[in-house]
C-alpha positions in Angstrom: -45.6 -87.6 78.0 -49.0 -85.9 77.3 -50.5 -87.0 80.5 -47.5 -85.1 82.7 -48.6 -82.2 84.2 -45.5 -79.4 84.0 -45.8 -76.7 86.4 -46.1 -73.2 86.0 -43.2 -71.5 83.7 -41.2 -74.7 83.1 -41.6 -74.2 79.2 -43.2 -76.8 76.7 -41.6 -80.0 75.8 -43.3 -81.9 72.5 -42.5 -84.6 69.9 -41.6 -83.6 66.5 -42.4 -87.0 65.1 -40.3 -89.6 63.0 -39.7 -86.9 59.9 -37.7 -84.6 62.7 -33.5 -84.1 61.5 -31.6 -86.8 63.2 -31.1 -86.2 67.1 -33.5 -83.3 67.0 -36.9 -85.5 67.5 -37.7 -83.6 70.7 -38.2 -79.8 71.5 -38.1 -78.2 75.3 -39.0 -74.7 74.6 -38.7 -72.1 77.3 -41.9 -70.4 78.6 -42.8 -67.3 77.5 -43.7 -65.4 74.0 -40.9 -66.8 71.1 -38.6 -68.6 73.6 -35.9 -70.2 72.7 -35.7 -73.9 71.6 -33.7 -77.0 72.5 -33.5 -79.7 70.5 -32.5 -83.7 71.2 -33.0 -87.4 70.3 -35.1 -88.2 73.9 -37.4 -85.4 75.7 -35.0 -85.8 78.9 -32.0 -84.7 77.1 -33.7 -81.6 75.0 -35.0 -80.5 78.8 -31.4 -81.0 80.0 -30.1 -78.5 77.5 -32.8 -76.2 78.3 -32.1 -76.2 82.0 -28.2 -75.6 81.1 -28.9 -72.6 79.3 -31.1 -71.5 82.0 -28.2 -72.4 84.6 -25.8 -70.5 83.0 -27.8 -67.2 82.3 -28.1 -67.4 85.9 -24.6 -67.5 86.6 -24.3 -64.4 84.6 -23.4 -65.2 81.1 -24.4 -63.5 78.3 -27.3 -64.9 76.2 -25.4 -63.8 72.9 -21.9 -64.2 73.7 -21.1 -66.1 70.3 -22.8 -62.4 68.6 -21.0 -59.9 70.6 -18.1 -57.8 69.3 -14.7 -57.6 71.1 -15.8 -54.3 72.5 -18.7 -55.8 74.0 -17.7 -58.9 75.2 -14.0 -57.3 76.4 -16.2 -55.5 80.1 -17.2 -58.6 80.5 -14.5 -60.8 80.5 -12.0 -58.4 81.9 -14.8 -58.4 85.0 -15.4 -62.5 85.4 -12.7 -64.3 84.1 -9.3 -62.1 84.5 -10.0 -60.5 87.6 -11.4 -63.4 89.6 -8.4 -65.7 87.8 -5.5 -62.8 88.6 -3.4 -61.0 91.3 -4.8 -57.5 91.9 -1.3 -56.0 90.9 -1.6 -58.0 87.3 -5.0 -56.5 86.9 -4.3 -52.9 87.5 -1.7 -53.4 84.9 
C-alpha cells in the first residue's frame, strides 16, 4: 500500500495497526484540512465508504442530515422526495 501512488485530491488511506477497534483497522480520509474519516477492516472497503459519501453529496444530500432540525430538513424533503414522488395536484395541497 505505501508504494501506490494516489492522485491528486483522492484523500489519504493508512493502516491503523493491529491495536485499531475491531473492523476499523483502516482509515480513507478525504483531502483537504480536517476531512472527514472512514473507517473499515480492509483499505478497499474504508475507500468504498469514502467514495459513497462523496457519491451522495453529489447527488445533493445534505452532509448533516442526521443533525438537522425538522425545520431545516422539512425544504429539503418537501423539494427531493415528495415532489419528484407526487402528482402536482397532491403537492400544491
Amino acid at each position: 500500500m505505501p508504494d501506490e501512488k494516489r492522485a491528486r485530491g483522492e484523500g489519504t488511506v493508512r493502516d491503523r495497526g493491529p491495536e485499531a477497534p475491531p473492523g476499523s483497522r483502516f482509515e480513507a480520509r478525504m483531502p483537504g484540512r480536517g476531512g472527514k474519516s472512514f473507517y473499515g477492516p480492509t483499505p478497499e472497503i474504508a475507500v468504498d465508504r469514502r467514495e459513497k459519501y462523496k457519491e451522495r453529496l453529489r447527488g445533493g444530500i445534505p452532509e448533516n442530515v442526521t443533525k438537522a432540525t425538522i425545520a431545516e430538513y422539512m425544504p429539503f424533503w418537501l423539494e427531493n422526495t415528495v415532489r419528484v414522488n407526487v402528482r402536482p395536484a397532491t403537492y400544491q395541497h
